[in-house]
C-alpha positions as CSV (number, residue, x, y, z in Angstrom):
1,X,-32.0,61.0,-84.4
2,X,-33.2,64.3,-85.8
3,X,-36.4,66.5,-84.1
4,X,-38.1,69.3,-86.1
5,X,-39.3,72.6,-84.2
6,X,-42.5,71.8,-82.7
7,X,-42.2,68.1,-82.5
8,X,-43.3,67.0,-79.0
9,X,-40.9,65.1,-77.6
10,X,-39.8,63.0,-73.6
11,X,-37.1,61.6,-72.0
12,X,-36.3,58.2,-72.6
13,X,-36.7,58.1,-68.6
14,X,-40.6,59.6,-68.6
15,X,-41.6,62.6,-67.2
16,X,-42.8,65.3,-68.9
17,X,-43.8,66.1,-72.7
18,X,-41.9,69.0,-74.1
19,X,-42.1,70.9,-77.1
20,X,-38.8,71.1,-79.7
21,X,-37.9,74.9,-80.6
22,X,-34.4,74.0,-82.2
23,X,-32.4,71.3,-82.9
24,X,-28.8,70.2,-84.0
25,X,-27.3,67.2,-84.7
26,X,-26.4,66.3,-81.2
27,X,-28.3,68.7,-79.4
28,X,-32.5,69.6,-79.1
29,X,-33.3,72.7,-77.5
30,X,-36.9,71.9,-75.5
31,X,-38.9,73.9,-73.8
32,X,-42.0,72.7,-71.2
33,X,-44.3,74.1,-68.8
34,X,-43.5,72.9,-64.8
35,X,-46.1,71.6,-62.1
36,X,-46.2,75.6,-61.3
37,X,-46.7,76.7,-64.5
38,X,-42.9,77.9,-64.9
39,X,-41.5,78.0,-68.7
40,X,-38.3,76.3,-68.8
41,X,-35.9,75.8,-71.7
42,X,-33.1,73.3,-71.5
43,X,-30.6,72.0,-74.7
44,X,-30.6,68.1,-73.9
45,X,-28.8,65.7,-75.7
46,X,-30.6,64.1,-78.9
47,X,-30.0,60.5,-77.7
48,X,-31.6,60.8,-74.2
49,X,-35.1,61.4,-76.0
50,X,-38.0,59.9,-78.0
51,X,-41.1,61.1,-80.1
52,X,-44.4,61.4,-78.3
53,X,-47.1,59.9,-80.8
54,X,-49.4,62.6,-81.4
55,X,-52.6,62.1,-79.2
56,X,-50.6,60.6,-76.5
57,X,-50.5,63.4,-74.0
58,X,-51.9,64.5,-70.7
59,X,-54.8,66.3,-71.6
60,X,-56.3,63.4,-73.0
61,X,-55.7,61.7,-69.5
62,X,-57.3,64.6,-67.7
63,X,-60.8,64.1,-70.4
64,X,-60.8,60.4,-69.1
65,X,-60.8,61.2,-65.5
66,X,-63.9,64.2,-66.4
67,X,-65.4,60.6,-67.9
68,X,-64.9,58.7,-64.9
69,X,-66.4,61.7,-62.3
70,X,-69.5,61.8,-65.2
71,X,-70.2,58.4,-65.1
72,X,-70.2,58.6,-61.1
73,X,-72.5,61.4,-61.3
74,X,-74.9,59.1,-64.0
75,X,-74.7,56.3,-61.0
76,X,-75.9,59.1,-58.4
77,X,-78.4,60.6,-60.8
78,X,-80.0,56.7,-61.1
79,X,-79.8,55.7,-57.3
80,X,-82.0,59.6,-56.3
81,X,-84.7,58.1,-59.3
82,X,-84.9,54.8,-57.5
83,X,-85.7,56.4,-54.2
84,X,-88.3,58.8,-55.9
85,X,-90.2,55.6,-58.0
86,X,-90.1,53.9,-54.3
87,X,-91.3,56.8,-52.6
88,X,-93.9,57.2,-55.3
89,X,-94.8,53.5,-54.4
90,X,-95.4,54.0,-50.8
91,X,-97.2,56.5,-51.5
92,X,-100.0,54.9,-53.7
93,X,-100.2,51.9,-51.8
């Protein structure tokens, strides 16, 4: 299987997505940023990896979780006007 510069690309194993800057026939030179934030480059043979669809990466996992902590904030933001409307009650009454 052939990769084009740029392609991203993973082990057939998981980890981590990595970005194609050459490629021959058996080879596919990758390059990927670590946990630290350390470039690495590494040649790895063509039949240990697969295509990432495009779309299918982390940063799309990280917006989901910035969905998740909004919605909590939306469920805190509606309990605090529920104890205002009540307090409002007692109030009147």
């Amino acid at each position: 299987m052939s990769f084009e510069p740029g392609e991203v690309v993973m082990l057939k194993s998981g980890g981590q997505p990595m970005t194609v800057v050459a490629s021959d026939d058996e080879h596919i030179d990758c390059i990927w940023l670590g946990e630290e934030g350390n470039l690495f480059r590494e040649s790895i043979p063509a039949a240990a990896l697969i295509a990432v669809p495009p779309g299918d990466d982390e940063v799309e996992d990280e917006d989901e979780d910035d969905e998740e902590e909004s919605d909590d904030e939306d469920d805190e933001d509606e309990a605090d006007d529920e104890d205002a409307t009540s307090k409002r009650k007692r109030k009147v009454a």
